[in-house]
C-alpha positions in Angstrom: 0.0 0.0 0.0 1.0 3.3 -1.0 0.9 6.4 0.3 1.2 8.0 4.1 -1.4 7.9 7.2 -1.2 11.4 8.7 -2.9 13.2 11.5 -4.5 15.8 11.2 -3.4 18.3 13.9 -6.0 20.3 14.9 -9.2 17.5 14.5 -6.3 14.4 15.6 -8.5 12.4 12.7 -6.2 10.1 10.9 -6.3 10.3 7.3 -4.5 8.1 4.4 -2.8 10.7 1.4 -2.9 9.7 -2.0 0.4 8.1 -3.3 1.9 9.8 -6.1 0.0 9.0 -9.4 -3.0 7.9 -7.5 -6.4 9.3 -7.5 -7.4 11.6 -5.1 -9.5 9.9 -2.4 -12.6 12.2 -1.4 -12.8 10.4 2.0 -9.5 9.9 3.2 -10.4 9.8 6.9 -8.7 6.1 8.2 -9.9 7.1 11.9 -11.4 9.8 14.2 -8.7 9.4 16.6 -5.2 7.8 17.1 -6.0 5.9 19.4 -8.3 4.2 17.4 -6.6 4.0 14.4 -3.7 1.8 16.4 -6.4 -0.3 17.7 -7.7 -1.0 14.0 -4.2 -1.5 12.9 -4.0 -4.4 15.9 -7.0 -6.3 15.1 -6.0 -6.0 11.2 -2.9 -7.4 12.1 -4.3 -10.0 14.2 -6.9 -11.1 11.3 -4.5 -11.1 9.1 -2.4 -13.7 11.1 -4.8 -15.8 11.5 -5.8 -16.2 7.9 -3.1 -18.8 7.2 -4.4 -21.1 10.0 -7.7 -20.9 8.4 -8.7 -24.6 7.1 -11.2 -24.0 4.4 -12.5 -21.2 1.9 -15.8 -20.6 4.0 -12.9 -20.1 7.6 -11.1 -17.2 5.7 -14.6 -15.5 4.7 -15.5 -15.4 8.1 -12.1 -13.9 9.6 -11.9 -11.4 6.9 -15.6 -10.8 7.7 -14.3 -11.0 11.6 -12.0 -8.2 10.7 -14.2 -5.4 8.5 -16.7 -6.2 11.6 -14.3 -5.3 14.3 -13.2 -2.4 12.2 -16.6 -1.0 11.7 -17.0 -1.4 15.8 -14.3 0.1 16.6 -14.4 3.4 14.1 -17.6 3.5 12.3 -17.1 5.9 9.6 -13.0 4.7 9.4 -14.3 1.0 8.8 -16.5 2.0 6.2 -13.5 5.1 4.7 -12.9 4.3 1.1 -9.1 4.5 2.5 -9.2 1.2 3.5 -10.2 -0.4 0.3 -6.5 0.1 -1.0 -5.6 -2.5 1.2 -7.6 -5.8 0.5 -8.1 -8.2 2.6 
């Protein structure tokens, strides 16, 4: 994935830039907070690990499902962000 999180400094939303070349995004916002853009980046990373370990097709549909739930709970309008559609699951 290309391009660079940044926070915003006076809101402290967390926002994915464009990389060069790339299209702007109109709805860049990743998080509304730090705080809870770490905590999406640990339950990502935690999904993510446990994808391999997964022992059939139906398994990894529900932890990638598992994962865009947990990011929706945590940050509702950062789980649904456009931003995060760069990065498949």
């Amino acid at each position: 994935m290309d391009g660079r999180i940044v926070v915003h400094g006076d809101s402290g939303t967390v926002h994915r830039l464009p990389a060069e070349g790339e299209e702007d995004d109109s709805d860049p916002q990743v998080a509304a907070t730090l705080g809870q853009f770490v905590t999406m980046l640990q339950n990502y990373v935690l999904g993510r690990c446990l994808l391999p370990m997964a022992s059939s097709r139906t398994e990894r549909e529900d932890v990638r499902d598992e994962i865009e739930d947990s990011l929706t709970a945590i940050d509702e309008d950062g789980g649904a962000s456009r931003a995060l559609d760069v990065c498949p699951l």
